[in-house]
KOLPAMAR-431702 format. One line per field, with one value per residue (C-alpha): x negated, z negated, y negated. Coordinates in steps of 0.001 Angstrom, whole numbers, always signed. Last residue first. Layout:
residues N
px <- X_...
pz <- Z_...
py <- Y_...
//
This chain:
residues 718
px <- -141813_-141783_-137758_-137035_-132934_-131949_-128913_-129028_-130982_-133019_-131122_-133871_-134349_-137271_-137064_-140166_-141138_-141402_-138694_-136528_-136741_-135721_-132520_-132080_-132547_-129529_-127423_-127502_-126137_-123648_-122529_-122069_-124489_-125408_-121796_-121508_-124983_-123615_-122700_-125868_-126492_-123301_-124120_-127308_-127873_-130549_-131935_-135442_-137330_-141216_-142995_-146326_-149750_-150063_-146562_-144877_-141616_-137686_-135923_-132038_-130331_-126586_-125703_-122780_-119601_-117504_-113394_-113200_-115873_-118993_-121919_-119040_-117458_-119467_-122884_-122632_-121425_-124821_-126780_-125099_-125333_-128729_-129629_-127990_-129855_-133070_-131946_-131524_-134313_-137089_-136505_-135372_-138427_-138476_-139453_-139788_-138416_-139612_-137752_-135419_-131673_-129538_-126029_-123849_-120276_-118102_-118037_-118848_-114884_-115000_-112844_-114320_-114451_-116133_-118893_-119720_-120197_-121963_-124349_-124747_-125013_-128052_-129260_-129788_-130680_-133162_-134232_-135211_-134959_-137055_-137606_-135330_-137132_-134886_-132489_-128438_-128791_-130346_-128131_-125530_-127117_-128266_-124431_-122827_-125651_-124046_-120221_-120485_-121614_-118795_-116331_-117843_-117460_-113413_-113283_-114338_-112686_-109269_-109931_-110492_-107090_-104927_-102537_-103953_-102297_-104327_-107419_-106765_-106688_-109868_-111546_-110372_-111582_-115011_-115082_-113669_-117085_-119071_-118499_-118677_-122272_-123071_-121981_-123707_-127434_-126589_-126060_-129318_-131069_-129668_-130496_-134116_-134656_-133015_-135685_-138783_-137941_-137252_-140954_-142592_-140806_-141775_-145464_-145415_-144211_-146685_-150045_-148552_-148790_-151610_-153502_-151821_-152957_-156192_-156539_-155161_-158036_-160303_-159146_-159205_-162606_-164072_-162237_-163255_-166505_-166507_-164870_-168391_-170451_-168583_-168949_-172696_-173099_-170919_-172511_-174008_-170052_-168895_-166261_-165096_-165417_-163909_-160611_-160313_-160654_-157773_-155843_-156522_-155066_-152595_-151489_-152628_-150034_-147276_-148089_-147509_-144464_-142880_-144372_-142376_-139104_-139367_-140081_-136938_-134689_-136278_-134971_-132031_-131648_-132413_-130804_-127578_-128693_-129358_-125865_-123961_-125901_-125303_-121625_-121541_-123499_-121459_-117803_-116156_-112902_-115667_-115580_-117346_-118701_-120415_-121445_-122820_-124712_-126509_-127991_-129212_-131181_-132640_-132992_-135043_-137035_-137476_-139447_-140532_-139594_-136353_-134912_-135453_-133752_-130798_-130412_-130441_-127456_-125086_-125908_-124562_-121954_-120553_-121590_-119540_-116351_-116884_-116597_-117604_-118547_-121929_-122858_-121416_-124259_-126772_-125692_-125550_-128867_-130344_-128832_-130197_-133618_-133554_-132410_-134953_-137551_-135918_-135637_-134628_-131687_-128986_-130451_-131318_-127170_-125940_-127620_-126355_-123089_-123575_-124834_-122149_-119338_-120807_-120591_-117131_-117499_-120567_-119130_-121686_-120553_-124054_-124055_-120874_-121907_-125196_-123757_-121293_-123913_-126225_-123087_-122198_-126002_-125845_-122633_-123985_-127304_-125231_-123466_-122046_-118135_-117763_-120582_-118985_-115811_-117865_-119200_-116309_-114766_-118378_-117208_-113506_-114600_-117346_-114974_-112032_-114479_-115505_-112270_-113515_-109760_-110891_-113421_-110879_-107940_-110706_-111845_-108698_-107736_-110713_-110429_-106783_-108432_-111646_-109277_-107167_-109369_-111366_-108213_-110972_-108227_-110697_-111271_-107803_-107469_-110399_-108493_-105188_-106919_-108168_-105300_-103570_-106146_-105442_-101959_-101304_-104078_-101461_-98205_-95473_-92964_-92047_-95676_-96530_-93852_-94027_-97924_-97071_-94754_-97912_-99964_-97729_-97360_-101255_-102101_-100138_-101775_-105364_-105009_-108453_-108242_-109005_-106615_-103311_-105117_-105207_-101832_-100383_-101752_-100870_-97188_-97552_-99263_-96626_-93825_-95123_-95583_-91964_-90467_-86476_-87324_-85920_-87665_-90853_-90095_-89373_-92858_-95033_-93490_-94343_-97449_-97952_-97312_-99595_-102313_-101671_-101983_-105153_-107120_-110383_-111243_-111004_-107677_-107071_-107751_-105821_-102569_-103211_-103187_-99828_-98286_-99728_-98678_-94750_-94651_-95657_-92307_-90051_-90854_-88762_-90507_-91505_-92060_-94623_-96373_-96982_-98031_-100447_-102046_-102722_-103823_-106204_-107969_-107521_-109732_-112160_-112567_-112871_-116052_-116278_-117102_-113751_-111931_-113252_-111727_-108357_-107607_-108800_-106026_-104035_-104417_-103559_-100197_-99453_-100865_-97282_-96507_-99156_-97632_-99055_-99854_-103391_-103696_-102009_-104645_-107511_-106119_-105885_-109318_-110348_-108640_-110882_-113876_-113677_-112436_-115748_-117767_-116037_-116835_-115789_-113582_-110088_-111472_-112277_-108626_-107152_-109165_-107805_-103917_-104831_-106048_-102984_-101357_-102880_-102228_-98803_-98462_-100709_-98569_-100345_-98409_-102342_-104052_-100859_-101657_-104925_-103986_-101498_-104081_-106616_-104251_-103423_-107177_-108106_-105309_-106262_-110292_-108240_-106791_-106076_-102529_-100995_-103361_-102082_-98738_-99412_-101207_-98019_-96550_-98500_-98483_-94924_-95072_-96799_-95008_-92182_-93858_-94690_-90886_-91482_-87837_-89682_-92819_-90674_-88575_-91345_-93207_-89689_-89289_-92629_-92282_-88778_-90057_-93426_-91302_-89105_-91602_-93267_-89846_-88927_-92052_-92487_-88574_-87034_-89824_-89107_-85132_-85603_-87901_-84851_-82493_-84344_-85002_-81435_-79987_-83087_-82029_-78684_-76375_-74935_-77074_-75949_-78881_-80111_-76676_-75332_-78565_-78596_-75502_-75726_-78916_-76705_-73900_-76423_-78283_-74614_-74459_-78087_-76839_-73034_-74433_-77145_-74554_-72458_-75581_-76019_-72529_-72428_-75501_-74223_-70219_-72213_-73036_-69119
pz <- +12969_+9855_+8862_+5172_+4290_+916_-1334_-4339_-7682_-5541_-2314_+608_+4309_+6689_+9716_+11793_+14650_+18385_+18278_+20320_+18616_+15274_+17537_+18628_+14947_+13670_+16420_+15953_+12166_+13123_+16243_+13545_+12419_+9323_+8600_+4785_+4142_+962_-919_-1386_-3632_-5472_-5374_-6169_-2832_-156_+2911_+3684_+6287_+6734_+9374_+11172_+10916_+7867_+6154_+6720_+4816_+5008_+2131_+1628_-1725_-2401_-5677_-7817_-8689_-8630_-7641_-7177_-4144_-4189_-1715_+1021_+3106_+1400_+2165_+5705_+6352_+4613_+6855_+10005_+9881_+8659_+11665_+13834_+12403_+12897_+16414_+17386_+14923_+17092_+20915_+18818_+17659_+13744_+11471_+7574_+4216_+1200_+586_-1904_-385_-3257_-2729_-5688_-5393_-7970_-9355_-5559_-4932_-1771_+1087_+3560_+5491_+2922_+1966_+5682_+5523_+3345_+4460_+7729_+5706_+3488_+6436_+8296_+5951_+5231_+8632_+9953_+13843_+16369_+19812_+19530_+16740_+16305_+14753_+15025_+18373_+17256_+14004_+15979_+18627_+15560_+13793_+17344_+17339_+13573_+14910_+17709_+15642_+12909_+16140_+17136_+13130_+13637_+17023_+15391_+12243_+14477_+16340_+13263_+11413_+14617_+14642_+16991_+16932_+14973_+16339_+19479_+17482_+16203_+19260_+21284_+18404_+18495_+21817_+21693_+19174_+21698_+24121_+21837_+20412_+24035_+25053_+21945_+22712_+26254_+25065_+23103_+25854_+28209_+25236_+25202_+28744_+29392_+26287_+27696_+31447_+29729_+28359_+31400_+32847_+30197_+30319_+34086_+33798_+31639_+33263_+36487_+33645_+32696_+36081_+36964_+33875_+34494_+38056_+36898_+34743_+36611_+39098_+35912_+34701_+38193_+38676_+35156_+35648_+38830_+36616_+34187_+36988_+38214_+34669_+34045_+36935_+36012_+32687_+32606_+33776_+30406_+29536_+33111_+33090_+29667_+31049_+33720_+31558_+29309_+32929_+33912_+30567_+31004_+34380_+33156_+30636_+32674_+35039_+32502_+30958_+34814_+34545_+31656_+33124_+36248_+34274_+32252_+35157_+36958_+33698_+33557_+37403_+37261_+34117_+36381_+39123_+36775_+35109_+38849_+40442_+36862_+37132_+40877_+39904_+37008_+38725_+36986_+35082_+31707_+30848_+27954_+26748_+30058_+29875_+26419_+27703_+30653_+27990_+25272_+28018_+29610_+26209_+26146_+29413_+28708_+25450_+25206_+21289_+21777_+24204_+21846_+19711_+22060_+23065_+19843_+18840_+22440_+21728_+18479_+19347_+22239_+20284_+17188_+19117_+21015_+17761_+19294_+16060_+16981_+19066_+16084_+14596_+16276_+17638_+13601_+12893_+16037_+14862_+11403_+12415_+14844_+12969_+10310_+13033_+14852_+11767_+13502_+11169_+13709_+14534_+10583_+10351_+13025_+11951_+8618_+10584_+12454_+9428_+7320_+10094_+10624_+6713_+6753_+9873_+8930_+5723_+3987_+529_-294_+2625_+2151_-1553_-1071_+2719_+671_-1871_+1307_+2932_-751_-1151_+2325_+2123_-1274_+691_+3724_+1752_+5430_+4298_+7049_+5502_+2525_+3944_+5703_+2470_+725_+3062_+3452_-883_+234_+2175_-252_-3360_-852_-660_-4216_-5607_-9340_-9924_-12333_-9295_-7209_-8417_-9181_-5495_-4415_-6435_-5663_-2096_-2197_-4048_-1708_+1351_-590_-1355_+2137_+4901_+7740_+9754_+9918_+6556_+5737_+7748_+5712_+2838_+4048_+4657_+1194_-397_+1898_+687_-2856_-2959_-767_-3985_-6220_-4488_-6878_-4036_-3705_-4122_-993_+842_+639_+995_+4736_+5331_+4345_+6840_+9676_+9282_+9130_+12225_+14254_+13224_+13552_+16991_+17985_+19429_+16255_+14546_+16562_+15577_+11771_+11453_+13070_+11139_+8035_+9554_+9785_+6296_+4804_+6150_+5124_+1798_+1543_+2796_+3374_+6141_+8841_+7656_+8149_+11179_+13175_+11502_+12777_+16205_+15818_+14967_+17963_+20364_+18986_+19125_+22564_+23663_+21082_+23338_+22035_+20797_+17020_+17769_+19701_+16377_+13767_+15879_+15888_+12424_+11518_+14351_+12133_+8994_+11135_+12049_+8220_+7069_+10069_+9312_+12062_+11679_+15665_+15327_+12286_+14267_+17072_+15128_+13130_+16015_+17776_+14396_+13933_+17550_+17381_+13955_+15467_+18740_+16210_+14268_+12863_+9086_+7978_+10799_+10315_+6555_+7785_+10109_+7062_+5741_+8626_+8656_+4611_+5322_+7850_+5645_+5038_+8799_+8627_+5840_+7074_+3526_+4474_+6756_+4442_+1641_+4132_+4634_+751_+964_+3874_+2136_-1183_+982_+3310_-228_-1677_+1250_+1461_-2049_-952_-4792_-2515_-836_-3831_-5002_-1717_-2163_-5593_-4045_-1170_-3722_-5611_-2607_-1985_-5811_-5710_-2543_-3365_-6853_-8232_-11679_-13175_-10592_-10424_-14205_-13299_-10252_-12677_-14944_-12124_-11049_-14310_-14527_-11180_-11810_-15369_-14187_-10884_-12923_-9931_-10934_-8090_-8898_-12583_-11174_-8661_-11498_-13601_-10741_-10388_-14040_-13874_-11393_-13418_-16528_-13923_-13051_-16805_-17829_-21899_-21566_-23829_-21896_-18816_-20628_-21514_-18232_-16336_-18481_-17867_-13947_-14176_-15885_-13171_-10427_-11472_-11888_-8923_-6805_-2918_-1921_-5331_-6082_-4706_-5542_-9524_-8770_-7174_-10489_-12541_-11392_-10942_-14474_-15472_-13506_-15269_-18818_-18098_-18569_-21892_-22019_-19178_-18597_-15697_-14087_-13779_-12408_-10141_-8939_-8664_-6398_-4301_-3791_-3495_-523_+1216_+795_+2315_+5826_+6026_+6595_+8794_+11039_+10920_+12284_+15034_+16263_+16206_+17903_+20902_+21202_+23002_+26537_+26535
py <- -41200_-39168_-38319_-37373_-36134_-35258_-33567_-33375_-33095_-30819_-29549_-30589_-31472_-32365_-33816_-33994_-37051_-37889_-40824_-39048_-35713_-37503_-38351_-34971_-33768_-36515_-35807_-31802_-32741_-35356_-32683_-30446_-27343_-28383_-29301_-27340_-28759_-30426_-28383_-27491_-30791_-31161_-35297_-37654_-38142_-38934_-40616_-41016_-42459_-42659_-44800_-44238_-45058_-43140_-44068_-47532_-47635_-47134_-46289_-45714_-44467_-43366_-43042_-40927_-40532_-37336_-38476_-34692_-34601_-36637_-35149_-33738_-36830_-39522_-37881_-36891_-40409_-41714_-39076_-40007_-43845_-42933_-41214_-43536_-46966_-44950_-44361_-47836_-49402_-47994_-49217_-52295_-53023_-52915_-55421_-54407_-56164_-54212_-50660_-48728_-49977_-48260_-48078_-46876_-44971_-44997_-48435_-49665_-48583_-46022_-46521_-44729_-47732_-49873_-47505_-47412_-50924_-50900_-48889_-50587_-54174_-53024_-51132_-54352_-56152_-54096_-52924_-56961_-56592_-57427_-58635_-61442_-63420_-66556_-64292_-63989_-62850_-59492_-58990_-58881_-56995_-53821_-54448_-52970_-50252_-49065_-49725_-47679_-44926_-45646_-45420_-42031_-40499_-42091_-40226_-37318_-37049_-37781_-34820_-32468_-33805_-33378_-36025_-38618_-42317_-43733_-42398_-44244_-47873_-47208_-45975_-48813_-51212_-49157_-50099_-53542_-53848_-52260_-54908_-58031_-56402_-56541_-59784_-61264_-59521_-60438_-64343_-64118_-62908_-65589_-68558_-67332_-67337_-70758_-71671_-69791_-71386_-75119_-74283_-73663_-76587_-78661_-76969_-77744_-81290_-82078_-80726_-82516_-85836_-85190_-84309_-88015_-89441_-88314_-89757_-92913_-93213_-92570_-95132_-97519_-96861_-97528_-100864_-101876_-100815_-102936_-105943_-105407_-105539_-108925_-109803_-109399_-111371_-114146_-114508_-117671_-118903_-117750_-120394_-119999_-115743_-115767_-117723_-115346_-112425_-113712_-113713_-110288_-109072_-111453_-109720_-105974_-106414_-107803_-104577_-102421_-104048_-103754_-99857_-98873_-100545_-98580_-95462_-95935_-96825_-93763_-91597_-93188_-92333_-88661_-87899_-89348_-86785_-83729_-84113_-84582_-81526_-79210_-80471_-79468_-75732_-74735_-75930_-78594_-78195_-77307_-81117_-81538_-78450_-78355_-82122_-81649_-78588_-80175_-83081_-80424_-79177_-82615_-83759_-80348_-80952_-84551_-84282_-88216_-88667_-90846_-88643_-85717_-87695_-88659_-85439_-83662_-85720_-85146_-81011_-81416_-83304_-80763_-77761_-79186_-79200_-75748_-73990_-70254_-69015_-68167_-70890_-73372_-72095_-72191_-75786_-77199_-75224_-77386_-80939_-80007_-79823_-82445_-85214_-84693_-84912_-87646_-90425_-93428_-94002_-93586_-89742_-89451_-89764_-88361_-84959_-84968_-85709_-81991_-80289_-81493_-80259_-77031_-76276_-74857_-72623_-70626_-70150_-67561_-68361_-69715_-71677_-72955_-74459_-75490_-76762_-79254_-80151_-81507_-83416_-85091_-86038_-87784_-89347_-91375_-92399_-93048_-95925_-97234_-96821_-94244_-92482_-92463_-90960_-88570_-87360_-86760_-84903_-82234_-82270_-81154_-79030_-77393_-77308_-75626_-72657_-72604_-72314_-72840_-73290_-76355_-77134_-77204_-78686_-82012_-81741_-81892_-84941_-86753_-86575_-88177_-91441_-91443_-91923_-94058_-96556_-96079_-96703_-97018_-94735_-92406_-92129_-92025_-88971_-87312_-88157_-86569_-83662_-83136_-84120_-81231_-78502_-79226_-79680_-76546_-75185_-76596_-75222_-76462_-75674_-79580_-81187_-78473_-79521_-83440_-82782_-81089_-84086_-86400_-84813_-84382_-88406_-88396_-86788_-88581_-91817_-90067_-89010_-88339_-85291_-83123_-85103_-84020_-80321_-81194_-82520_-79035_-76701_-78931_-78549_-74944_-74692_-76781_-74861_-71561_-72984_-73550_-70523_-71634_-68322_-69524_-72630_-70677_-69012_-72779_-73611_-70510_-71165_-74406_-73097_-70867_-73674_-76719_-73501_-72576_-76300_-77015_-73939_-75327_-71611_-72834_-74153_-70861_-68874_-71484_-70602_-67314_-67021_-69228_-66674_-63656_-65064_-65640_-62061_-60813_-63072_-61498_-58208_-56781_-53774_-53633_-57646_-56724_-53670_-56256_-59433_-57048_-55714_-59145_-60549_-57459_-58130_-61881_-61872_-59553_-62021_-65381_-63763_-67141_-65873_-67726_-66502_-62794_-63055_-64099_-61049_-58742_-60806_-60992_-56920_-56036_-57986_-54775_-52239_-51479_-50650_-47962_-45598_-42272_-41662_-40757_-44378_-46784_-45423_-46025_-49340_-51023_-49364_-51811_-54553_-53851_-53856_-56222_-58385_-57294_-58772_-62031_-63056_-66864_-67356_-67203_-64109_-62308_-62513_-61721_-58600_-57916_-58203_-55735_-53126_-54039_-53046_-49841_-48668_-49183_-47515_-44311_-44152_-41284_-42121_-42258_-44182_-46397_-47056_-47794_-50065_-52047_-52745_-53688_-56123_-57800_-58341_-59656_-62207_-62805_-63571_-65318_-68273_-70615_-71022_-68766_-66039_-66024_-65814_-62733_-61015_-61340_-59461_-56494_-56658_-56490_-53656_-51623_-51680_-50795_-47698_-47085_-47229_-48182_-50706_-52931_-53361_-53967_-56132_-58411_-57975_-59220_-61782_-63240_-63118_-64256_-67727_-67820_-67805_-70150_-72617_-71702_-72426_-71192_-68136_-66816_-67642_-64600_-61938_-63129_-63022_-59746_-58200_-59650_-57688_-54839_-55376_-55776_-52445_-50155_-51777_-50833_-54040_-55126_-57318_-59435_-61831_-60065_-58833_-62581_-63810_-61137_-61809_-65854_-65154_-62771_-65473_-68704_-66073_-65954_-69839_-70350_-68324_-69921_-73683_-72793_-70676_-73417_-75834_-73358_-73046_-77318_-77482_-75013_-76163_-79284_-77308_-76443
//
């Protein structure tokens, strides 16, 4: 009986693609039949184009074109829509994202004008996966979060679905890994409740990627074969290759290059079979840094060059700096460090400027190995320590662990104990964390101990060598110099003098030493907990505002919701003042213009505003804030900006936002305004935003001062 099982499973196989060959042959049959309604042959042909996205491009791309032709001939402005919609999707596809963003936005208009809130919501979606594919993180936030809003008002959550593993996605590639989990882990469970098996199986791939990034590499193997077994479920190609990709690059993470490489080459099967260029791309890529480690150069170099050539055509600046960080290691590997080292420096030009914390860790970290091998400490240093910064903040517990090894063994080389003491405890926490703290800290000190009394035993032995020729030469002077015997018996009780002194000094030296190192081990431990509370914090009020956000979704009263939604955006605004905290090498202040820059547009974001309508204007010079301080200013505008997108810019009204913060007779001078209907405006002078904003001004021991001209305008003196 236990065999019947296979055999079930395989018919069922058999019986599921022949059903689909059935339906595909009907809308074939209806789509070239001209004597068809128009309305039954573009349907038709708008299934067979949704059909072969995920199975052939080249298909794909034929019923995309015939479907704008007959759309354009069949005058339907709905389905004019949706063939741009489409014809966007194709352009994407091909790396062409000026067309893409341009097909989009005609479809949006026209959606605009049809008041097609679900048209218009996923093109929104579609131009933020645009921007995220060229690393302009910031606009896709935005666009996704509008996608949202729209979801939101026409109580159409389930179809914002795709809209959270992208906003999911985004978070990942900033290495804000707890975010990502928090919209995956919604996504995965409104998806299973639709039974949207393809969204289930983007939120799996997600996951997967999450707990790789963790250094949970058993959850991950699990969620993409999950991902996989979906994906062939499915007959989706590209799934398949991204699960099997998934998969390659974790069995290389531990070491297991051989592994690594057969998943590899399936995954660039796939891709080469669904006419996947970017799959192309990214898998070339992989496969080269494989070959690298396998010492297989030619090839490594060969598979390199062809992602970075799809690339830079694509001018897909994200996979440009991989594939260049590739690049480098594979000339590294080679021993032409020169060549590795301009590829690693072009690779963090390019992240850097993208604001990839996780894609230029790598480059950093072997920038690092390099000046460590080469002698050169300094240089080591300084990239070592960005490397561990940031790798902190994204939580990659790979590149802490190396990074922490490399500044060891230069600050080793240079005589600073108490750090390569530091950087030595933390490689042996992120290397075996099974340990308790306090044995592992025992067992790390103890073996630091011993090299360190090795060292010391082997600097005195050259000492005392030294002083034993030295004491001969002086021998041989005294014989030749016998005249002189006097003058060298006073000079040997000098000598004698000199050297107790001497040992006295370098005693108080070395006691002066140790207590600056320990002084200095007590600043850094003290740094790194304040940092870590500043992280905790923002952590805890960003489940908060997560908790808030997923409570307001499920309250129906209009004037509740508005207030847990205003409390979340609070949260939010002290959330942003930690990050930004631990983020700094100066913990006890806060930079207010990037700050605000970042509050406000954030704000902007959720409330779904376009930046075409509504401007942001940050009027001020750079300014550092205590915390004490930047706290309530960061409410106050939090609650003036809000203020001003509910009421300043009503009837789809445009207008400008500005922001200035400055020093003002010994004090400092905020102001908030609007260019919108002015009076208006005050409608909520007596809501809890309004009575917030004078307690806070209270607080600080200042006056508020409001005015209607040209506007709407807030001034606070502090």
């Amino acid at each position: 009986m236990k065999k019947s099982g296979p055999l079930f499973l395989m018919c069922l196989l058999l019986l599921a693609p022949m059903a689909a060959q059935v339906n595909m042959d009907s809308l074939r049959e209806v789509a070239g039949d001209e004597r068809q309604a128009d309305s039954s042959r573009i349907q038709a042909i708008y299934h067979l184009s949704n059909h072969y996205e995920w199975v052939r491009m080249d298909s794909f791309a034929y019923f995309t074109q015939r479907l704008h032709q007959l759309s354009v001939t069949y005058g339907s402005p709905r389905w004019l829509a949706i063939a741009h919609q489409q014809m966007g999707f194709l352009f994407q596809d091909q790396g062409m994202y000026d067309s893409a963003r341009q097909q989009y936005s005609l479809s949006m208009t026209i959606a605009r004008t049809l008041s097609d809130a679900q048209l218009e919501a996923n093109n929104l979606n579609n131009l933020g996966q645009v921007y995220e594919q060229q690393g302009q993180l910031e606009k896709a936030l935005s666009h996704f979060h509008q996608s949202l809003a729209i979801r939101e008002k026409t109580n159409r959550r389930q179809d914002g679905i795709p809209t959270l593993n992208n906003i999911a996605k985004i978070h990942l590639k900033q290495g804000e890994l707890d975010r990502a989990m928090f919209h995956l882990e919604q996504s995965l469970e409104m998806a299973e409740v639709e039974g949207d098996t393809m969204q289930v199986f983007n939120a799996v791939n997600l996951m997967g990627i999450v707990f790789r990034l963790q250094g949970n590499h058993e959850a991950s193997v699990a969620y993409h074969r999950r991902a996989l077994a979906l994906a062939k479920d499915l007959s989706y190609l590209r799934g398949q290759a991204s699960s099997l990709g998934n998969i390659a690059i974790i069995f290389q993470s531990q070491g297991d290059y051989a592994q690594a490489l057969i998943y590899y080459q399936q995954c660039l099967e796939v891709n080469e079979a669904s006419q996947d260029i970017f799959g192309i791309a990214a898998t070339s890529a992989n496969l080269g840094n494989t070959y690298t480690y396998l010492k297989r150069y030619e090839e490594a170099t060969e598979a390199l060059n062809r992602s970075l050539e799809i690339y830079e055509k694509s001018e897909n600046f994200p996979g440009i700096a991989n594939t260049l960080g590739n690049l480098g290691l594979a000339y590294e590997q080679r021993g032409q460090e020169e060549q590795a080292i301009g590829y690693y420096l072009r690779s963090i030009a390019v992240g850097k400027d993208l604001g990839y914390a996780e894609m230029i860790l790598p480059a950093l970290s072997n920038l690092a190995g390099i000046h460590t091998k080469r002698g050169e400490f300094v240089k080591a240093i300084g990239y070592g320590q960005k490397a561990l910064t940031l790798s902190r903040q994204t939580g990659n517990i790979e590149v802490i662990k190396s990074s922490a090894q490399q500044l060891y063994a230069c600050y080793r080389a240079l005589n600073q104990p108490t750090k390569a003491l530091a950087m030595h405890e933390l490689y042996h926490q992120m290397r075996d964390s099974l340990n308790s703290e306090e044995n592992q800290r025992a067992t790390i000190r103890f073996e630091y101990q011993q090299q360190a009394l090795a060292d010391s035993l082997s600097n005195a032995q050259e000492k005392a060598l030294a002083q034993v020729e030295y004491e001969n030469q002086l021998g041989r002077q005294r014989l030749q110099l016998g005249f002189a015997a006097g003058i060298g018996g006073l000079l040997a009780l000098l000598a004698v003098v000199l050297f107790v002194n001497g040992r006295r000094r370098r005693k108080t030296n070395e006691l002066l030493r140790l207590q600056k190192g320990e002084i200095e081990l007590k600043s850094n431990q003290n740094e790194l907990l304040l940092k870590e509370i500043h992280h905790r914090v923002k952590n805890n009020l960003q489940t908060i505002s997560s908790l808030l956000y997923l409570q307001s979704a499920h309250i129906k009263d209009a004037g509740v919701k508005e207030a847990v939604v205003a409390g979340q955006h609070r949260v939010e605004s002290m959330a942003l003042i930690h990050q930004k905290l631990y983020q700094r090498e100066n913990l006890a202040a806060i930079e207010m213009k990037d700050y605000l820059t970042n509050l406000g547009q954030s704000l902007l974001s959720t409330f779904g505003y376009p930046p075409e309508r509504i401007g942001l204007h940050i009027a001020m010079e750079e300014l550092e804030l205590d915390v004490d301080t930047a706290v309530p200013l960061g409410l106050i505008v939090n609650e003036l900006i809000t203020n001003s997108l509910k009421y300043a810019f009503p009837d789809e009204r445009s207008g400008t936002i500005t922001v200035s913060l400055k020093p003002a007779d010994a004090g400092l001078e905020l102001f908030v305004g609007d260019d919108g209907v002015g009076a208006a405006n005050t409608a909520s002078g007596t809501s809890f935003g309004s009575q917030l904003v004078r307690l806070l001004t209270t607080q600080l021991g200042g006056q508020l001062e409001q005015g209607v001209e040209n506007g709407y305008w807030t001034r606070v003196v502090v």
